[in-house]
N, C-alpha and C positions, 0 to 999 in steps of 0.2 A: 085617254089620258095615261099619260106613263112619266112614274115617278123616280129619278137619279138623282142619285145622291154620287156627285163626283169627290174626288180625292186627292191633293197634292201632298206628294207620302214625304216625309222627312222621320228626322228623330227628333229631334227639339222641337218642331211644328209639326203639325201634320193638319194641312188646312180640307175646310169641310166645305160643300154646297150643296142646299137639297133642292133639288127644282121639279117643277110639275111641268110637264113637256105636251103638248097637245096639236098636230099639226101647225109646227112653225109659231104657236102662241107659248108663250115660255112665264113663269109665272115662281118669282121666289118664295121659299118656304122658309129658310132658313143659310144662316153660313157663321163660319166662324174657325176655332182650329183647337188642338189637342195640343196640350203641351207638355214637357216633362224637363225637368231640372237637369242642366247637365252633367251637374257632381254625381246624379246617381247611375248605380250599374246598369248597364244593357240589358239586363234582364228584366229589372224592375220597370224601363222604360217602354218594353217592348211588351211586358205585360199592361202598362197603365193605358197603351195605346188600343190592345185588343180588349180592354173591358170599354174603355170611350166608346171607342168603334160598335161596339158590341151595342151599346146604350144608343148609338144614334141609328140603327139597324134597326132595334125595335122599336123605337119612337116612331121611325118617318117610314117604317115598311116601303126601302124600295124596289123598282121593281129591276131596275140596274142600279150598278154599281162602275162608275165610269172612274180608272186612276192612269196618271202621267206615268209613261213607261221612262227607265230611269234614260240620260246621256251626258253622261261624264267623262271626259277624254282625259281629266290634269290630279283632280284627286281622288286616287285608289282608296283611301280611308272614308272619306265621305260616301262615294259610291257604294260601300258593301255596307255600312251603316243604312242608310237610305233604305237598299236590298232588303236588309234585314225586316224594316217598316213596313214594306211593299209586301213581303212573306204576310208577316203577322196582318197585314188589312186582307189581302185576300182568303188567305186563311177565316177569319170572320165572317167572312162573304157567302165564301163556298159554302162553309159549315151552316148559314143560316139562307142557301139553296136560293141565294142571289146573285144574276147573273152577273160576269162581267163584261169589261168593253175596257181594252186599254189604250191609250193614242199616245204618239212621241210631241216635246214638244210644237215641233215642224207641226206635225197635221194637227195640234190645237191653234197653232198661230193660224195656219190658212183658213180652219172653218171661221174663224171667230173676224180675224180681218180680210183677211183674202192676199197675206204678204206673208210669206213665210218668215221673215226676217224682222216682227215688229216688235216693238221693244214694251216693256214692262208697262211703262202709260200707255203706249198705246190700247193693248190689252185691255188693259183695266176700265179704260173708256168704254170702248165697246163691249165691254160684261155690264158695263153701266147701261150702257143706251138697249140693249140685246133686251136685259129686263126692266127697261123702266125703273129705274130707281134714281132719288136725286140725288145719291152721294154713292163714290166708286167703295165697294164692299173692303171693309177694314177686317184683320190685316190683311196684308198681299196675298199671303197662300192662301186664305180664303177665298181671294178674287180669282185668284190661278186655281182653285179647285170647280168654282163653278165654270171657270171655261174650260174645265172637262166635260161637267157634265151638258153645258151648252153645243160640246163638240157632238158627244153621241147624241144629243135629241135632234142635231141636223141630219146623223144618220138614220136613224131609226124614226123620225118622222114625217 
């Protein structure tokens, strides 16, 4: 059994999934997302993210740590924001000597549907159907965090 806890890194969001992975059986623990007010500084926000993070690290001890690698072609602002988020989760990571796995979104669309090109429902369906649950995981980045970690338990199991 191998436990991930995937990532959809933002700064206003930062969606969460913790799943228990076990040859091809997938089994949800947990999801949800981190949030932080936009009027406050970058600092503040980027700390509020690595104490969360920090908080669900030791809660669900995982044994990976699976996060969307960033792909922004149109805004440079949001991109290095993002960056920033991605820094401080891994950072947390590393420090608490949890692997990582990181995937673009192209190779979480393929594990998850097998289309690289599929779209937001569809995703979110199939994180539905993947773990057996009767309602698609609220909010989105939470859903898009777990087909992170859905991505690496197709690799690693």
């Amino acid at each position: 059994m191998v436990k991930i806890l995937g990532i959809d890194p933002g700064t206003g969001i930062v969606g969460f999934g913790c799943i228990m992975a076990d040859n091809k059986n997938l089994k949800l623990i947990d999801a949800g997302a981190i949030r932080t007010p936009a009027h406050q500084a970058t600092a503040i926000r980027l700390a509020t993210i690595y104490n969360e993070i920090n908080q669900l690290i030791n809660e669900y001890d995982p044994d990976w740590l699976s996060i969307e690698k960033l792909f922004f072609a149109r805004n440079v602002t949001t991109a290095m924001s993002v960056s920033e988020s991605r820094g401080v989760l891994m950072l947390a990571a590393s420090l608490a000597n949890v692997q990582m796995a990181e995937y673009t979104p192209l190779q979480i669309k393929m594990a998850i549907t097998g289309y690289g090109r599929a779209d937001k429902k569809q995703m979110q369906e199939m994180v539905r159907l993947l773990l057996q649950l009767d309602k698609i995981p609220k909010p989105d980045d939470a859903a898009d965090a777990l087909a992170a970690a859905i991505t690496h338990a197709q690799f690693i199991t």
